[in-house]
SEBA-926058 format. One record per atom (N, C-alpha, C): residue number from 1; x, y, z; residue in three letters; atom name. Coordinates in steps of 0.2 Angstrom, whole numbers. Layout:
! residues N
num,px,py,pz,residuo,atomo
NUM,X,Y,Z,ala,CA
...
! end
This chain:
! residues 242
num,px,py,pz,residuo,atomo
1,364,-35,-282,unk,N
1,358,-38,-285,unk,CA
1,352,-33,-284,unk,C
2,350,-30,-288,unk,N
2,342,-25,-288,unk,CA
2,337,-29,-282,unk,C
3,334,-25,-280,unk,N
3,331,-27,-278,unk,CA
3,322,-29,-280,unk,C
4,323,-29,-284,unk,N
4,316,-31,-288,unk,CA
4,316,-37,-290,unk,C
5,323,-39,-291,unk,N
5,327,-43,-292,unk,CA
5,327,-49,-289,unk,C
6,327,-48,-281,unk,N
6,329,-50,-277,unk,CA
6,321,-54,-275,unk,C
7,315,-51,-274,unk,N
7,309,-53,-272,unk,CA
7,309,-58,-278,unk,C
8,309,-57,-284,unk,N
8,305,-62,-289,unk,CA
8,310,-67,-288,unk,C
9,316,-70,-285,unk,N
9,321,-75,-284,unk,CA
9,317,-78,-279,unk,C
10,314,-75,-274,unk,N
10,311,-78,-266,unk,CA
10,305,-80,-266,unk,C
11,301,-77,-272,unk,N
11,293,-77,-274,unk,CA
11,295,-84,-279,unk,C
12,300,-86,-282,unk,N
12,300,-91,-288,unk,CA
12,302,-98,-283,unk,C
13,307,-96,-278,unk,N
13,308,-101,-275,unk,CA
13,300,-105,-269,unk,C
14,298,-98,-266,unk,N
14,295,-103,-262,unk,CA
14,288,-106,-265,unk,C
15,286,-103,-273,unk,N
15,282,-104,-277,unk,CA
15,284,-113,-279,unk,C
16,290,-114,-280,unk,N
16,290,-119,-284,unk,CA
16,291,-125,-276,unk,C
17,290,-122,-271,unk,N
17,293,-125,-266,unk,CA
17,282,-131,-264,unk,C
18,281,-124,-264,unk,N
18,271,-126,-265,unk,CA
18,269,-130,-270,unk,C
19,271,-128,-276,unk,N
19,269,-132,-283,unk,CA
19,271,-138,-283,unk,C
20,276,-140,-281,unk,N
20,282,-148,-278,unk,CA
20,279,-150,-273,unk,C
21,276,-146,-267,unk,N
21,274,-150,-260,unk,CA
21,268,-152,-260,unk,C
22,264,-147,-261,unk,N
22,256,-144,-263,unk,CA
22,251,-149,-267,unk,C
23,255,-146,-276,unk,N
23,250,-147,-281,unk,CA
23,252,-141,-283,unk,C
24,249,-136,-282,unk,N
24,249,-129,-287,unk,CA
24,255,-123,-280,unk,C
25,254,-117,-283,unk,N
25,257,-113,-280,unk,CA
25,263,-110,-284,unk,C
26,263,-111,-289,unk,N
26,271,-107,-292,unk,CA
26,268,-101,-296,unk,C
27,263,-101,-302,unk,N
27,263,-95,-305,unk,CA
27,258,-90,-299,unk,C
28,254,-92,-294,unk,N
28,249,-89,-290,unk,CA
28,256,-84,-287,unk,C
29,263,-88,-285,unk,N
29,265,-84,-280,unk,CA
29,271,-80,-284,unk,C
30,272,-82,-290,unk,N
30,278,-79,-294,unk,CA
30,275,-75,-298,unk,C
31,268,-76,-300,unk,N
31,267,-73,-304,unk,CA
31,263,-63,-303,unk,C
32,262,-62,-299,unk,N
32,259,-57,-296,unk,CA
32,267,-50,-295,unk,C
33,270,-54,-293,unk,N
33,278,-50,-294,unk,CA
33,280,-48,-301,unk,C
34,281,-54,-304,unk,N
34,282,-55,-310,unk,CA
34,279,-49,-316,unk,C
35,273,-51,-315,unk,N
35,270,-47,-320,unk,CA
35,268,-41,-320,unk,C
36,269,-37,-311,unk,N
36,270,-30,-311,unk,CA
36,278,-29,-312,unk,C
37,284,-32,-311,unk,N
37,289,-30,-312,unk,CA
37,292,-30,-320,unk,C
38,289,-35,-322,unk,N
38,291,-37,-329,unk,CA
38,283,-34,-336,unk,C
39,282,-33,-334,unk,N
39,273,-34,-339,unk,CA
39,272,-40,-339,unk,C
40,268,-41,-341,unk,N
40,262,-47,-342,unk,CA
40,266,-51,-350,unk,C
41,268,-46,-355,unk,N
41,269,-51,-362,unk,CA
41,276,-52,-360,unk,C
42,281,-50,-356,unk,N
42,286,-54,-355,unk,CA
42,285,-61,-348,unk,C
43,282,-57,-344,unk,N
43,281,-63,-337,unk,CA
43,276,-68,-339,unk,C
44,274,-69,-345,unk,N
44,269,-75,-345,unk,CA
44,275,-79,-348,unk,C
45,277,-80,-354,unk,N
45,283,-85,-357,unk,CA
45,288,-88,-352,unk,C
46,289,-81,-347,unk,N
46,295,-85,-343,unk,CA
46,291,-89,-337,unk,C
47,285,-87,-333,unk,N
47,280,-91,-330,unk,CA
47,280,-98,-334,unk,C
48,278,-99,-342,unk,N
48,278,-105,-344,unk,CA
48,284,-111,-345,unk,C
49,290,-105,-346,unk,N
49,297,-109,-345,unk,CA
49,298,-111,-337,unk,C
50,295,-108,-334,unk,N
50,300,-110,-326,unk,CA
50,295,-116,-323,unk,C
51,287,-115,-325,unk,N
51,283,-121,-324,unk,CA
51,283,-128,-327,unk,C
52,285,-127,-332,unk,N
52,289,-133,-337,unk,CA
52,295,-135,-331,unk,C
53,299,-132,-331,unk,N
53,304,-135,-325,unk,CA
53,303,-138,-318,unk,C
54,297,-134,-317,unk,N
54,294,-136,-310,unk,CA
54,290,-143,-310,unk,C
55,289,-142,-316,unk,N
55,284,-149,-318,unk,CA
55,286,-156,-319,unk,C
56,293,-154,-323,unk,N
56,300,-159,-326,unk,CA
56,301,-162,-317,unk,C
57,303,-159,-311,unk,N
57,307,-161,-306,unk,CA
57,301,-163,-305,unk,C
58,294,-165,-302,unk,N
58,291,-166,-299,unk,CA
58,286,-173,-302,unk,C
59,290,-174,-310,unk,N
59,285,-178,-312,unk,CA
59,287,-185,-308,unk,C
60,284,-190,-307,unk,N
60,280,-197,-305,unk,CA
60,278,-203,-308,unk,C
61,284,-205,-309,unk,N
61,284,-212,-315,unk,CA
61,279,-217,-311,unk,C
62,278,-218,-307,unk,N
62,275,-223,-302,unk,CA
62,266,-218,-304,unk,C
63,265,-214,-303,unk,N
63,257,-211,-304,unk,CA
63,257,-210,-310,unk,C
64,262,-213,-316,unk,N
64,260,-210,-322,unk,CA
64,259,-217,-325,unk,C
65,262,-223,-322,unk,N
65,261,-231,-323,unk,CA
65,253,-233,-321,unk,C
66,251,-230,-317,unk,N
66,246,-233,-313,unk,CA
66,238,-228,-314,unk,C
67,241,-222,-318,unk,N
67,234,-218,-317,unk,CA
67,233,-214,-326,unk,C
68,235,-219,-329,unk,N
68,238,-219,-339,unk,CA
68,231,-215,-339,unk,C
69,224,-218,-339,unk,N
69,218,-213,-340,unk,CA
69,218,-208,-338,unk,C
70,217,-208,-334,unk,N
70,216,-199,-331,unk,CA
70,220,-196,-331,unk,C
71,226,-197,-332,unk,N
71,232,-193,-335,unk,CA
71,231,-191,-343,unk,C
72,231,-196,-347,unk,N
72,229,-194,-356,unk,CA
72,223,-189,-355,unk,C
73,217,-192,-351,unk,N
73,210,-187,-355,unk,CA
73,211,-181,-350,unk,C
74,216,-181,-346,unk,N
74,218,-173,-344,unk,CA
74,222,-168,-349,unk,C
75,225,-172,-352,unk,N
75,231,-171,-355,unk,CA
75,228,-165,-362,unk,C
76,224,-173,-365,unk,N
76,218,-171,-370,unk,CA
76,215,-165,-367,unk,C
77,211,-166,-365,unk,N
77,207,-159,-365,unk,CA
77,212,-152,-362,unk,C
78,216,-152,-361,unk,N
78,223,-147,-356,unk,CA
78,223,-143,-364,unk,C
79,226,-150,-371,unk,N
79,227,-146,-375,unk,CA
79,222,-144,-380,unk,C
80,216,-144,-379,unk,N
80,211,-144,-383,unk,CA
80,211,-137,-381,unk,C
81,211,-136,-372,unk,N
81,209,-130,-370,unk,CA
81,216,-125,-373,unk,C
82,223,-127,-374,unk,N
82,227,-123,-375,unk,CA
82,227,-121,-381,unk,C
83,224,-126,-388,unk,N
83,222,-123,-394,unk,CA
83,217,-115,-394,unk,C
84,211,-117,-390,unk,N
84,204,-112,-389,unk,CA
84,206,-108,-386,unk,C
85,212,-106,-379,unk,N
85,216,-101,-379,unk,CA
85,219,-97,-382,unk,C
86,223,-100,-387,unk,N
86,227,-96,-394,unk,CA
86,222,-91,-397,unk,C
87,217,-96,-400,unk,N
87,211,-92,-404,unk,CA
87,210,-89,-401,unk,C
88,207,-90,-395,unk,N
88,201,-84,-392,unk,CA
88,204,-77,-389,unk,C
89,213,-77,-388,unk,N
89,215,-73,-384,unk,CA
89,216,-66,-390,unk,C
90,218,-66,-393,unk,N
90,217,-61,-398,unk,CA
90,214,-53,-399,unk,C
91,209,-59,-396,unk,N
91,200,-54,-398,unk,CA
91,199,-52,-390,unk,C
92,203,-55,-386,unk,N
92,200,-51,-380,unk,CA
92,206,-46,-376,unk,C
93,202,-42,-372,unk,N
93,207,-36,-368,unk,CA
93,212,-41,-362,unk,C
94,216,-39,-358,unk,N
94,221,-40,-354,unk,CA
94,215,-42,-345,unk,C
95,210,-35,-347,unk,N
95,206,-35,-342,unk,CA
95,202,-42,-340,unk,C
96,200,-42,-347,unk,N
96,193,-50,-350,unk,CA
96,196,-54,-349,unk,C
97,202,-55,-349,unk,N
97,205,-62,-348,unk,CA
97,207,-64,-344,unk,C
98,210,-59,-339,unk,N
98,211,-58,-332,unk,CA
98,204,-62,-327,unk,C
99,201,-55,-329,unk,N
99,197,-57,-326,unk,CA
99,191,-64,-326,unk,C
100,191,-66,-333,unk,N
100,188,-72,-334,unk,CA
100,193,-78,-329,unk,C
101,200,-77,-330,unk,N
101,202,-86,-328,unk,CA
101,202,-81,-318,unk,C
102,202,-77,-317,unk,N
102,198,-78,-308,unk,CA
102,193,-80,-308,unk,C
103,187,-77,-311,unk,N
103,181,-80,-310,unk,CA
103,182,-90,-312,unk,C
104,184,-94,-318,unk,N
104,184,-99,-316,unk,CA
104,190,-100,-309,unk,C
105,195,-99,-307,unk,N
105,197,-98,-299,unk,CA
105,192,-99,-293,unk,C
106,188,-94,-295,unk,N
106,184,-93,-290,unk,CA
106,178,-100,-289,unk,C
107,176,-102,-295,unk,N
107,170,-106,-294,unk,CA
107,171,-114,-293,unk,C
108,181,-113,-296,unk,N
108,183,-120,-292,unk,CA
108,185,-120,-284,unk,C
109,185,-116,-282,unk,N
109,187,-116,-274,unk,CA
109,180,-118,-272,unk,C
110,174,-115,-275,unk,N
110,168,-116,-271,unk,CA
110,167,-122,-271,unk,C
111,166,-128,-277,unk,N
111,167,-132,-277,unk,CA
111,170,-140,-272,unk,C
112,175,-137,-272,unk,N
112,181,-139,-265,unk,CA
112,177,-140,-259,unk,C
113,172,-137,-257,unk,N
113,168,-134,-252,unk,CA
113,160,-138,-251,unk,C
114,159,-140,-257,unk,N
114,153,-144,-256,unk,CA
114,155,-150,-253,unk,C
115,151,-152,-248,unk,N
115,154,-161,-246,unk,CA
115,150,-165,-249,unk,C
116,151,-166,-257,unk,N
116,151,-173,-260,unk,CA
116,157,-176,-266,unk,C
117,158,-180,-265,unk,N
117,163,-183,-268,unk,CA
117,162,-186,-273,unk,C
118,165,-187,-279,unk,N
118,167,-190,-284,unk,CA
118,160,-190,-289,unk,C
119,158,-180,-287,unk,N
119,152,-177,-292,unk,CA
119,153,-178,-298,unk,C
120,161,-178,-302,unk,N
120,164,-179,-308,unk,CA
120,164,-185,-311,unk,C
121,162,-184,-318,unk,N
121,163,-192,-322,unk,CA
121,170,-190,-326,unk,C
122,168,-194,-331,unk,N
122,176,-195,-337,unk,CA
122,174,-187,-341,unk,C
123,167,-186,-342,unk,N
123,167,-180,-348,unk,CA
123,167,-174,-343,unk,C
124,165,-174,-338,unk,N
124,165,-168,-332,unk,CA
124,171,-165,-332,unk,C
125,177,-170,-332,unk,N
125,184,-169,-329,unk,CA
125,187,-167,-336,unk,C
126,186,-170,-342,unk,N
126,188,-167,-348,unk,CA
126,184,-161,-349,unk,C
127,179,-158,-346,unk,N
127,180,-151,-347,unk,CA
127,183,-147,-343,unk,C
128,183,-149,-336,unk,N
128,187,-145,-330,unk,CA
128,196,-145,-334,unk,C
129,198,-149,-337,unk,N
129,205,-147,-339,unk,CA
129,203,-144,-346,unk,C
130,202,-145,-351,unk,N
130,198,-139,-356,unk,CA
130,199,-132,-352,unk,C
131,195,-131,-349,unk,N
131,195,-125,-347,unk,CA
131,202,-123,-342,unk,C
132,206,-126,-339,unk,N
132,211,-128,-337,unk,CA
132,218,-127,-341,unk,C
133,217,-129,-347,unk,N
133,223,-128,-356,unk,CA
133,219,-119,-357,unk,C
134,216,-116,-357,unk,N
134,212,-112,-355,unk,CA
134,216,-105,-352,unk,C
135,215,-107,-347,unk,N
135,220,-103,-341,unk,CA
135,226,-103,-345,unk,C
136,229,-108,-346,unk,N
136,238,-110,-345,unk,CA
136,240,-103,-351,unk,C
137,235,-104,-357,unk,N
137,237,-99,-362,unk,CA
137,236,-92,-355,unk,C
138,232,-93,-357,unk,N
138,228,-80,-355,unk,CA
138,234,-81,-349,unk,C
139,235,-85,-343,unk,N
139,237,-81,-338,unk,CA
139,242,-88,-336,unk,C
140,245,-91,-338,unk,N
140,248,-96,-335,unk,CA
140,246,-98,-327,unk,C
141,240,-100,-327,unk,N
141,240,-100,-321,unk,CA
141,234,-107,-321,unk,C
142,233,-112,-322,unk,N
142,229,-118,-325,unk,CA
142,228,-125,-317,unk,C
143,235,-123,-315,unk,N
143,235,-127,-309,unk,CA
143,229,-127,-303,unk,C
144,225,-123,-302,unk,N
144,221,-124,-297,unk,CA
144,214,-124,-298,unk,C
145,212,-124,-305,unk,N
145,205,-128,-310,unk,CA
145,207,-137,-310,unk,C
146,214,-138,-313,unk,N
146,217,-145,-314,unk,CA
146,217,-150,-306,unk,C
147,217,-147,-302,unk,N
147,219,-149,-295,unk,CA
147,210,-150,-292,unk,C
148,207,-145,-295,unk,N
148,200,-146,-290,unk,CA
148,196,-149,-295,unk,C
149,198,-151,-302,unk,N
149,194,-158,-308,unk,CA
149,195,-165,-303,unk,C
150,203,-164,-303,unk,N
150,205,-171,-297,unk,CA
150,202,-172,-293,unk,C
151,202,-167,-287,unk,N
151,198,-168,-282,unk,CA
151,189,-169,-282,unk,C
152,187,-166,-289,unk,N
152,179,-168,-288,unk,CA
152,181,-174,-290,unk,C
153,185,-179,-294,unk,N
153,183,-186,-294,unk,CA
153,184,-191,-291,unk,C
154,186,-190,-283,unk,N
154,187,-193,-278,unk,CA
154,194,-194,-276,unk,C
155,198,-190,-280,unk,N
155,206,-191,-276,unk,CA
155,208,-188,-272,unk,C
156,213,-191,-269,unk,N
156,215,-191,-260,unk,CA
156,220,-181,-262,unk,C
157,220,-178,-258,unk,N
157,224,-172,-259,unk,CA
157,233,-176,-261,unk,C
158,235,-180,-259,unk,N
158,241,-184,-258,unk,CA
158,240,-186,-266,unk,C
159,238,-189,-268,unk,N
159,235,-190,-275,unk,CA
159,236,-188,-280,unk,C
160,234,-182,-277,unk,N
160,231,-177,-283,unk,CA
160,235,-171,-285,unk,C
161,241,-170,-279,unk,N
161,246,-167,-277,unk,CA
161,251,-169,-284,unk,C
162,252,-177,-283,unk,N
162,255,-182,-289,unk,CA
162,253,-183,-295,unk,C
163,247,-180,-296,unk,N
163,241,-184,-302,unk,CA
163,244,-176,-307,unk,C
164,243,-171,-303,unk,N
164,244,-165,-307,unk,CA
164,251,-163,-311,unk,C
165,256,-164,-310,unk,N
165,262,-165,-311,unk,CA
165,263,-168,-319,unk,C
166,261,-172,-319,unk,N
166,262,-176,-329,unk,CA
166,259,-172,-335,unk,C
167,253,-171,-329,unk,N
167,247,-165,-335,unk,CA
167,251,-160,-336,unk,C
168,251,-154,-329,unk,N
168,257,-150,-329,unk,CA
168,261,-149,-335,unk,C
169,265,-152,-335,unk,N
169,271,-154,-338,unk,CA
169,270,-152,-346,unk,C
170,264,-156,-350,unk,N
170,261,-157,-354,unk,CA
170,258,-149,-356,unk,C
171,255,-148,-354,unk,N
171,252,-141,-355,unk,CA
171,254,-136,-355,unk,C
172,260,-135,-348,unk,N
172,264,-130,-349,unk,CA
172,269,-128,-355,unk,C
173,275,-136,-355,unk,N
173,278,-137,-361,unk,CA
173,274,-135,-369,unk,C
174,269,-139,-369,unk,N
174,264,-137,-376,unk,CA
174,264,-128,-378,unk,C
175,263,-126,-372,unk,N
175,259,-118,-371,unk,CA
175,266,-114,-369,unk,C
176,272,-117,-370,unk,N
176,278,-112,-370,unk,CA
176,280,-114,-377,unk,C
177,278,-118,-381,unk,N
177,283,-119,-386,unk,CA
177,277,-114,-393,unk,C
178,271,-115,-388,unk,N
178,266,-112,-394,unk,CA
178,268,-104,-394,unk,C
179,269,-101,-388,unk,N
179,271,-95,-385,unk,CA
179,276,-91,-391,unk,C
180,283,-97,-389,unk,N
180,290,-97,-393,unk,CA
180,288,-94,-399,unk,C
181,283,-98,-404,unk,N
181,282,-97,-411,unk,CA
181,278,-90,-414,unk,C
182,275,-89,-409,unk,N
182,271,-83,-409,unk,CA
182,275,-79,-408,unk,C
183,277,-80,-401,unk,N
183,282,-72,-399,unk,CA
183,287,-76,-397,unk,C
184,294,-73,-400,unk,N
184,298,-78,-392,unk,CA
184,303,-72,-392,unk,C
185,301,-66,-392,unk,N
185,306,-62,-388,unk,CA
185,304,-58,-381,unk,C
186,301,-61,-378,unk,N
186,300,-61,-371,unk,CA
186,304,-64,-368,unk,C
187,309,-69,-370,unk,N
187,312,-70,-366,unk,CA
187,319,-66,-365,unk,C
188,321,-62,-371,unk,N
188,326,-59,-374,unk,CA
188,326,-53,-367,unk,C
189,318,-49,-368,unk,N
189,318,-42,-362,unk,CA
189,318,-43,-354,unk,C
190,318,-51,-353,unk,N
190,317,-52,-347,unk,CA
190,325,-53,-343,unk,C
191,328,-50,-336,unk,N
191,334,-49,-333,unk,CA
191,335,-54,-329,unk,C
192,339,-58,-328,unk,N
192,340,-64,-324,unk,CA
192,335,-72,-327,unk,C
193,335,-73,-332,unk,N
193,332,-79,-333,unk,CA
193,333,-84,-329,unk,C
194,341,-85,-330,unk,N
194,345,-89,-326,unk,CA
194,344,-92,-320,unk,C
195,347,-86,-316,unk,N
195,342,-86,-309,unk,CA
195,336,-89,-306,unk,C
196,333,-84,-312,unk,N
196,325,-89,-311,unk,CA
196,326,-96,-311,unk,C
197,328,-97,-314,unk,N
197,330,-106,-316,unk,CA
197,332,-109,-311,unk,C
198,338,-106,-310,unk,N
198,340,-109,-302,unk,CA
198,337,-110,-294,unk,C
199,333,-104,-296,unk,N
199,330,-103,-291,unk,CA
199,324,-109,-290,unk,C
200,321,-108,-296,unk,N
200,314,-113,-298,unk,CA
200,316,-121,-298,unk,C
201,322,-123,-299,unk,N
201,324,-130,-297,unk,CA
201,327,-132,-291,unk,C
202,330,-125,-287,unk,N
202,332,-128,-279,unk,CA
202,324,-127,-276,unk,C
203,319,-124,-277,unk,N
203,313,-123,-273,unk,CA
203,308,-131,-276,unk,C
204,310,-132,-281,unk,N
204,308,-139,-283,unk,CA
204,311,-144,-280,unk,C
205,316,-146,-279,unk,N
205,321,-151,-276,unk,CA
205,317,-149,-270,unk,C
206,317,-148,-265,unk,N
206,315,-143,-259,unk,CA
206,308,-147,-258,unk,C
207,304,-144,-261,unk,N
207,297,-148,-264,unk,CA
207,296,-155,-263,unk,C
208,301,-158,-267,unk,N
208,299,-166,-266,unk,CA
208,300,-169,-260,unk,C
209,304,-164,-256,unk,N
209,306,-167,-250,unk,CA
209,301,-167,-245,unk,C
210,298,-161,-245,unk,N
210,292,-161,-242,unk,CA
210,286,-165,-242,unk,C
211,286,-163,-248,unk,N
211,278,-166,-252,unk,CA
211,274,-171,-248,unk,C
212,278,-178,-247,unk,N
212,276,-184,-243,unk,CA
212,275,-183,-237,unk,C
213,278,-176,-232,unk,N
213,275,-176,-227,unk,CA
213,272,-173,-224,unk,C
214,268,-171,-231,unk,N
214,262,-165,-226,unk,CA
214,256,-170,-227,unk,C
215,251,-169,-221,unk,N
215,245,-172,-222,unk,CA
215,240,-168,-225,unk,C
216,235,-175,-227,unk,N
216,230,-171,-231,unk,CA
216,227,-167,-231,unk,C
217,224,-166,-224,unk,N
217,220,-159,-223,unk,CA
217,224,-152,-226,unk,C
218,230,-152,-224,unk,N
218,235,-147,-224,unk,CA
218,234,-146,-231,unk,C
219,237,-151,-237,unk,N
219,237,-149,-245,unk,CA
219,233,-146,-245,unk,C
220,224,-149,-245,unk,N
220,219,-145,-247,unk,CA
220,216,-139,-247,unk,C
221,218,-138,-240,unk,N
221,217,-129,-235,unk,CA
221,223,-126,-237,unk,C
222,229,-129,-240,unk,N
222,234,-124,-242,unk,CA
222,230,-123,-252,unk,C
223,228,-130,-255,unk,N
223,226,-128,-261,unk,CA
223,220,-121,-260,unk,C
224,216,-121,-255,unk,N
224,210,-116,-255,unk,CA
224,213,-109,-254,unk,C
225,216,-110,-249,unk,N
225,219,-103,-248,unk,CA
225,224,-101,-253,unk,C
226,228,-103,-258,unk,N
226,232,-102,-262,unk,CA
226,227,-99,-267,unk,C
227,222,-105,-270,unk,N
227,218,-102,-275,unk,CA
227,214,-96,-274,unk,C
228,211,-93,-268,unk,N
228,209,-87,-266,unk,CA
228,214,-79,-265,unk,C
229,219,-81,-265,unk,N
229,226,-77,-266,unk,CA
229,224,-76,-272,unk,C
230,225,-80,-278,unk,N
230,225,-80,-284,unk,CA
230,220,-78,-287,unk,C
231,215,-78,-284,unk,N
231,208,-75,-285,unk,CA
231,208,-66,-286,unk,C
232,212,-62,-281,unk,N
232,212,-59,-276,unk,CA
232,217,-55,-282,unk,C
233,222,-58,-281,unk,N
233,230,-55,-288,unk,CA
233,225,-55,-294,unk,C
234,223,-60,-296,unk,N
234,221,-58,-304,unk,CA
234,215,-53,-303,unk,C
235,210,-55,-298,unk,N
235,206,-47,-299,unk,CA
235,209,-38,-298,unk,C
236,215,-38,-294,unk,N
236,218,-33,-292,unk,CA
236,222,-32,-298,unk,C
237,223,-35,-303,unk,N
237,228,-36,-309,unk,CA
237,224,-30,-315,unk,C
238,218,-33,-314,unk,N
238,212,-32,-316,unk,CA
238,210,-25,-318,unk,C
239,209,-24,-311,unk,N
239,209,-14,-307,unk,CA
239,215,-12,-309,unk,C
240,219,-13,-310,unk,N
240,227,-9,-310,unk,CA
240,229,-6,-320,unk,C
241,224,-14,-322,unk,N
241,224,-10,-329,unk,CA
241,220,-7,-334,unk,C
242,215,-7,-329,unk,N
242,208,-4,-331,unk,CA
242,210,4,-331,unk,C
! end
């Protein structure tokens, strides 16, 4: 097996292993290999397929019975933003878009950081996922704006680790199938699909195992440092194709 090869199977695994434990963590840690190995127009499609699946094993019948609201107006505004994504990507460079979803990255980790709670109403958090559907087109990468909407509304990191998952799901599925219709030979140029697949559902399974037994402080110091990573890669993404 290549060894190029071999990193993005290990980066997809303990990606999905975070994103199932976590809350976020799969395009932050697979995507950064990915889209220096593969290009960005092939590794964003396959980032959308593999996040769909991570999102499939992880979804939450019990938080989707009990938290219908805030799951729909997530949902809502995820796809509203992945509409405004389609249009607005076009007309911008690689660089601008990059660099636009770190800077939002960046200003939801400060966020995280203020110590007041449940700053967010109904219309606040349907723009934080708006701009969240946003991300998931330019950069696949929407999990760590959608996690800190949650947490500005007063959920627990346990919570929100679960609440994220259905919307997930929703937005990524929606923005790989809009992807498909646009382009869908990205997935044609990319080597080992497969794999990735396999890989992306043993680090899922993996995932759920964990997930219940980490505590709260741990998730959300792992969401902060994961979204600064991710800060870090898309600005360096940045620089590399400027």
């Amino acid at each position: 097996m290549p060894l190029d090869i071999s990193i993005l199977l290990v980066a997809i695994f303990l990606g999905a292993v975070l994103q199932v434990g976590v809350g976020i963590g799969f395009s932050i840690v697979a995507g950064p290999p990915m889209m220096v190995l593969l290009g960005t127009s092939v590794a964003v499609p396959i980032l959308l397929m593999l996040n769909t699946l991570v999102s499939a094993v992880a979804f939450d019948w019990h938080i989707w019975m009990t938290e219908k609201k805030t799951i729909k107006t997530a949902i809502m505004g995820c796809l509203l933003g992945v509409a405004l994504g389609l249009v607005v990507y076009p007309y911008l460079s690689e660089q601008i878009v990059l660099g636009l979803t770190a800077m939002l990255l960046l200003v939801g980790v400060l966020t995280t950081l203020i110590p007041l709670r449940s700053m967010v109403g109904t219309s606040g958090f349907a723009a934080i996922s708006g701009l969240s559907g946003v991300a998931t087109v330019w950069a696949a990468t929407p999990g760590p704006l959608m996690v800190f909407g949650l947490i500005a509304t007063g959920r627990s990191a346990q919570e929100t680790r679960r609440l994220v998952q259905p919307i997930a799901l929703v937005a990524y599925g929606v923005a790989l199938l809009l992807h498909s219709l646009v382009d869908g030979g990205g997935f044609a140029q990319a080597p080992g699909v497969w794999a990735f697949a396999t890989a992306t559902l043993v680090g899922s399974f993996l995932g759920r195992v964990i997930g219940p037994l980490l505590p709260q402080h741990l998730i959300k110091n792992a969401i902060r440092v994961i979204s600064i990573l991710a800060c870090y890669a898309l600005f360096r993404r940045v620089y590399l194709v400027s």
